[in-house]
C-alpha positions, 0 to 999 in steps of 0.5 A, a space after each residue: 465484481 471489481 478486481 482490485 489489484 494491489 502493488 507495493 511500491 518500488 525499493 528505495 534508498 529507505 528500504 535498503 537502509 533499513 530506516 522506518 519512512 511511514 508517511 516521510 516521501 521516499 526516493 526510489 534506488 535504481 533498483 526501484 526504478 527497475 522493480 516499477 518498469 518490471 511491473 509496468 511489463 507486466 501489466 501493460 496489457 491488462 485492461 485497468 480502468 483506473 490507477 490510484 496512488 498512495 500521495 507519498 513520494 515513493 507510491 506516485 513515482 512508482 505509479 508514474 511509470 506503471 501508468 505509462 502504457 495506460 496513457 500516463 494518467 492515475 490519482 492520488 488517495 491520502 487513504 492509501 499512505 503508509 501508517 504514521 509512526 510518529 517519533 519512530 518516523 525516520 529511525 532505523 528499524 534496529 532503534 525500535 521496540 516491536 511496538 509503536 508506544 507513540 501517542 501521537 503515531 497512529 494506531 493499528 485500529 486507525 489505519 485499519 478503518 483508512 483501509 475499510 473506507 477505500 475498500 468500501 468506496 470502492 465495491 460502492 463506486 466500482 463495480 466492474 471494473 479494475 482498480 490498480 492501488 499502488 502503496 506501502 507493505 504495512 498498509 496493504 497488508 492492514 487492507 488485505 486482513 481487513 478484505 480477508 477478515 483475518 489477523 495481520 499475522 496471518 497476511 505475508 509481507 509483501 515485496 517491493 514490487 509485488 503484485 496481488 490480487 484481490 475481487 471484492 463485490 459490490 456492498 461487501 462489508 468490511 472489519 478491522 481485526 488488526 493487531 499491533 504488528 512489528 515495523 519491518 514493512 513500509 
């Protein structure tokens, strides 16, 4: 079994403007900063056999300072990056229909299957252990709907900042059944 704990990143400055950052790196607030301390409270004393990162800014940073009590050291995954939204990419959430209608964003099916290839490296290359995968609130609700196998809609958002909890078994097989979803988490 492997114990995948899955964390949001920190508030940042973003967030509180209501802008879309999809892969754009992202600055976290004070408040941020605070939020990822609170988690490295609350979890410097759980044995964490490796800590993985989204690449983007705001995922490393936060990851940064949750590692500290687990000597400092985690790795970055391109797998875990927020979904790319395109033009949309910097608007503020107000300017956006509900549908990302970019050709050039990815699509939900595609952010799916990043989800489905690190969970699947994952229960291959794992077993026994705990993964800490700090990331984005879009993208960890793709994985926990593919984990889970059910609809998007279904998966609560997550808070910056929060923590779950997810055990996957070696070989455990996964699906995509996302649909197009809103853009008020990233």
């Amino acid at each position: 079994m492997i114990t995948l704990l899955i964390a949001r990143h920190g508030q940042t400055e973003e967030n509180v403007a209501r802008i879309l950052q999809g892969q754009i790196p992202g600055h976290l607030t004070e408040e941020g900063i605070s939020q990822a301390r609170q988690m490295r409270e609350q979890l410097k004393d759980t044995r964490i056999d490796l800590i993985v990162s989204s690449d983007l800014k705001r995922a490393t940073d936060t990851a940064a300072i949750i590692s500290e009590p687990h000597g400092g050291h985690f790795i970055t995954e391109p797998l875990l990056r927020e979904r790319d939204f395109g033009k949309y990419t910097g608007e503020p959430y107000i300017n956006i229909s509900r549908a990302i209608d970019d050709p050039n964003a990815e699509t939900m099916e595609q952010v799916s299957d990043r989800a489905i290839r690190f969970l699947t490296k994952l229960a291959r290359e794992h077993d026994g252990e705990t993964i800490l995968a700090v990331s984005h609130g879009l993208f960890l609700r793709v994985l926990q709907s593919v984990f889970h196998h059910a609809d998007i809609h279904d998966i609560p958002r997550m808070d910056n900042a929060e923590i779950r909890t997810l055990t996957l078994s070696p070989g455990q097989e996964f699906t995509v059944v996302t649909q197009e979803v809103g853009t008020t988490a990233n």
